[in-house]
C-alpha positions as CSV (number, residue, x, y, z in Angstrom):
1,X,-5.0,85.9,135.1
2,X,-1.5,85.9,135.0
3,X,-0.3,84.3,131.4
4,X,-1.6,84.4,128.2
5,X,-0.6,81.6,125.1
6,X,-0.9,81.0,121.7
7,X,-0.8,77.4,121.1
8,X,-0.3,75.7,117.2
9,X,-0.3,71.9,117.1
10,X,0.6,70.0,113.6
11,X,-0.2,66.3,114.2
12,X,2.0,64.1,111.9
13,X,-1.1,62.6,109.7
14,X,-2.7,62.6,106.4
15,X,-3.8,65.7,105.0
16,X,-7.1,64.9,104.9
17,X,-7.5,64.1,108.6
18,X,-5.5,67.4,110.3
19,X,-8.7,69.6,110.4
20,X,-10.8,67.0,112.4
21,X,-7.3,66.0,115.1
22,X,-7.2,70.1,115.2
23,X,-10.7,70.4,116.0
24,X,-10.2,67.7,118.8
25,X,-7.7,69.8,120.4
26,X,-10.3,72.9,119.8
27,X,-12.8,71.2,121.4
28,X,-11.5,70.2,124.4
29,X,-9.6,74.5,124.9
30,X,-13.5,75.3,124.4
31,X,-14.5,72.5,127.0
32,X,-11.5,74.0,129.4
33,X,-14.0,76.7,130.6
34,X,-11.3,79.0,129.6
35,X,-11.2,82.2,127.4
36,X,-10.0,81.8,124.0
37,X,-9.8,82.7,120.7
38,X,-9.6,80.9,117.9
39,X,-7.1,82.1,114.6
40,X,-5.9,80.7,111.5
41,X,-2.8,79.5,112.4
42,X,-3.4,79.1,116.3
43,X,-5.7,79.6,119.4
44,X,-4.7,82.2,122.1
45,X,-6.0,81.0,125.9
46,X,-5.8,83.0,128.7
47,X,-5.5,81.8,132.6
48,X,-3.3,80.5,135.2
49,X,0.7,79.9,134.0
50,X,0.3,76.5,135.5
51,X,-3.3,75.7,134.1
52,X,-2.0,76.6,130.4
53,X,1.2,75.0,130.8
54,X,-1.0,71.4,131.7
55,X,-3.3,72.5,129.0
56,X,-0.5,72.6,126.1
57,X,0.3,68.9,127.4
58,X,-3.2,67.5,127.2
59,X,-3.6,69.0,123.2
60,X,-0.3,67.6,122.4
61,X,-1.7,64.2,123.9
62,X,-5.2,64.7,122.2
63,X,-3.1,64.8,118.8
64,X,-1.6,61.2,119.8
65,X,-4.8,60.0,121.3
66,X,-6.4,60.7,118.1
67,X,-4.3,58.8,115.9
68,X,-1.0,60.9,115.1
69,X,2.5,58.7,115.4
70,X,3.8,62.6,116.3
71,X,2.7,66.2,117.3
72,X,4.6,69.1,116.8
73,X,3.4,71.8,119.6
74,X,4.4,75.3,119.1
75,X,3.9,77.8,122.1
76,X,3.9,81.2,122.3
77,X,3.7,82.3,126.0
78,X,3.3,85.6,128.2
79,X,3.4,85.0,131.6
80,X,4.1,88.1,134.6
81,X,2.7,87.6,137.9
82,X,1.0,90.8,138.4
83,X,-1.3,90.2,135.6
84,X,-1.2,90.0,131.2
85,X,-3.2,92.5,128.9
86,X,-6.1,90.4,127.9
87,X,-7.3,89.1,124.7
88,X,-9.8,91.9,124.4
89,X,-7.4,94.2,125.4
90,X,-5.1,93.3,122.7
91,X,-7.0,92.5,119.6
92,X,-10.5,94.0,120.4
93,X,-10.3,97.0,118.4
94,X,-9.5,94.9,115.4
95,X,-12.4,93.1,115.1
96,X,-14.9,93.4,112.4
């Protein structure tokens, strides 16, 4: 594992209908076979810097695909070729 991301996508619809586009994009991170976790205000995936980066395009797509006229994608990325501190390795100790 060599990159880490925290991805946020705001598709440009009605209120009512951002939770379910979101939970699209969810849905198919989950399906990814990737690890993840899922916050309020974004999902952190970790993998390959080239399988994230192709992953941030399909959600943006998803968002489209689903309805929205526009997607605002917001990506945090950590990326170093020897290797990223993990999920776990980060938060773990702050769980409840």
């Amino acid at each position: 594992m060599n990159a880490s991301i925290a991805i946020q996508v705001l598709p440009q619809v009605e209120r009512e209908q951002v939770i379910g586009v979101v939970d699209q994009v969810i849905a198919h991170i989950k399906a990814s076979g990737l690890s993840y976790e899922v916050s309020a205000f974004e999902t952190t995936v970790e993998g390959e810097y080239n399988t994230l980066m192709e992953l941030v395009r399909q959600c943006s797509l998803i968002c489209v695909e689903a309805g929205a006229p526009s997607v605002m994608t917001y990506v945090k990325i950590h990326y170093n070729p020897q290797g990223v501190w993990s999920i776990e390795e980060k938060t773990g100790k702050h769980r409840q």
